[in-house]
C-alpha positions in Angstrom: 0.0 0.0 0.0 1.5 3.4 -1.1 1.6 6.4 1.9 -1.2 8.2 0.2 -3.5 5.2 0.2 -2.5 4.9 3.9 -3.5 8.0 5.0 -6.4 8.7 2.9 -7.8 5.2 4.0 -6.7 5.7 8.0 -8.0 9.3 7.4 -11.6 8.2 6.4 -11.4 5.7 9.8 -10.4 8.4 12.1 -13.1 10.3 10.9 -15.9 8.1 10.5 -15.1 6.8 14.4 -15.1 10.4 15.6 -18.6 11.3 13.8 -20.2 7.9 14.9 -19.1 8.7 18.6 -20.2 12.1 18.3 -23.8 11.5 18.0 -24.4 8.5 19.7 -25.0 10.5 22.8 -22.9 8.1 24.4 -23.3 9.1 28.2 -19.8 7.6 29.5 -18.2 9.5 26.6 -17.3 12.7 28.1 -15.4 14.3 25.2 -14.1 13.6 21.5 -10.8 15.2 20.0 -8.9 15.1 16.9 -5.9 16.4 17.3 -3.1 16.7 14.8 -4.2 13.4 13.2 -4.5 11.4 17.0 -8.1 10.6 17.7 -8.6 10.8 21.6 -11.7 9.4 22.9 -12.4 10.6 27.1 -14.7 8.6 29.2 -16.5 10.1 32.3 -14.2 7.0 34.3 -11.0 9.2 33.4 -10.3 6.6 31.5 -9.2 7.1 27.4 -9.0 5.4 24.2 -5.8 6.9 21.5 -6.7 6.2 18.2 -3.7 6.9 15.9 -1.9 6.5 12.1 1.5 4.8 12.1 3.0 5.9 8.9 6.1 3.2 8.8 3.9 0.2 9.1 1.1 1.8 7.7 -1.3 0.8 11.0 -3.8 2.2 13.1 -2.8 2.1 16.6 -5.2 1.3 19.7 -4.7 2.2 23.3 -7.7 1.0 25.0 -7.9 1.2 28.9 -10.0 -2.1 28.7 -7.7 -4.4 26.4 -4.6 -2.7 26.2 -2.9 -1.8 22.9 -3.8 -3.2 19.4 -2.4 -2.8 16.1 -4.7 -2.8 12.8 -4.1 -3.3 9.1 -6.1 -2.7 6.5 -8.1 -5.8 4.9 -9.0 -5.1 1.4 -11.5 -7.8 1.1 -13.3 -7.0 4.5 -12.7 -3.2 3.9 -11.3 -3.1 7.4 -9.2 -2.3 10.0 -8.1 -5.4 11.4 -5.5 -6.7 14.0 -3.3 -10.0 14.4 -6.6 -11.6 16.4 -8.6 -10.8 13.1 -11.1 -8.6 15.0 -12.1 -5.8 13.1 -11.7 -2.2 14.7 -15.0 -0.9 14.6 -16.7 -4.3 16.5 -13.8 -3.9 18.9 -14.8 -0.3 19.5 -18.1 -0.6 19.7 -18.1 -3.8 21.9 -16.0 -1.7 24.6 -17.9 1.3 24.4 -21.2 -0.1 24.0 -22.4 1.8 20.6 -22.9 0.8 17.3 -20.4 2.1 14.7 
């Protein structure tokens, strides 16, 4: 996959995650930030998710305060982010956070 693919593709996700979360009207979502391309995701718990591109192995990175950190590639044929466990990124989110995405 080329850089430009990358980002445009890990681009779209970060986006598509942010707007979901935004109106769910999730009430143990407390905020939603993108900041210089990092996705942070607050909980009312203190607790928070960091979403983020990682341009040399063209992944999207995970920290999640309920299953520690994950790395995703992107499946062509699923048209998803997916990690080493084959769980897809959204499901993962939206299991831990209780919303549909």
């Amino acid at each position: 996959m080329e850089e430009s693919e990358f980002i445009k593709l890990a681009d779209q996700e970060l986006t598509y995650i942010q707007d979901s979360l935004e109106t769910s009207q999730d009430k143990d979502i407390s905020d939603i930030d993108m900041l210089e391309g990092i996705l942070y995701i607050k909980l009312t718990s203190s607790s928070e998710y960091v979403l983020n591109k990682q341009y040399k192995f063209k992944e999207l990175w995970l920290s999640s305060p309920v299953s520690g950190g994950h790395h995703f590639k992107y499946d062509r044929l699923r048209s998803q982010w997916v990690n080493l466990k084959n769980l897809e990124l959204r499901a993962l989110l939206s299991s831990e956070l209780g919303v549909s995405l």
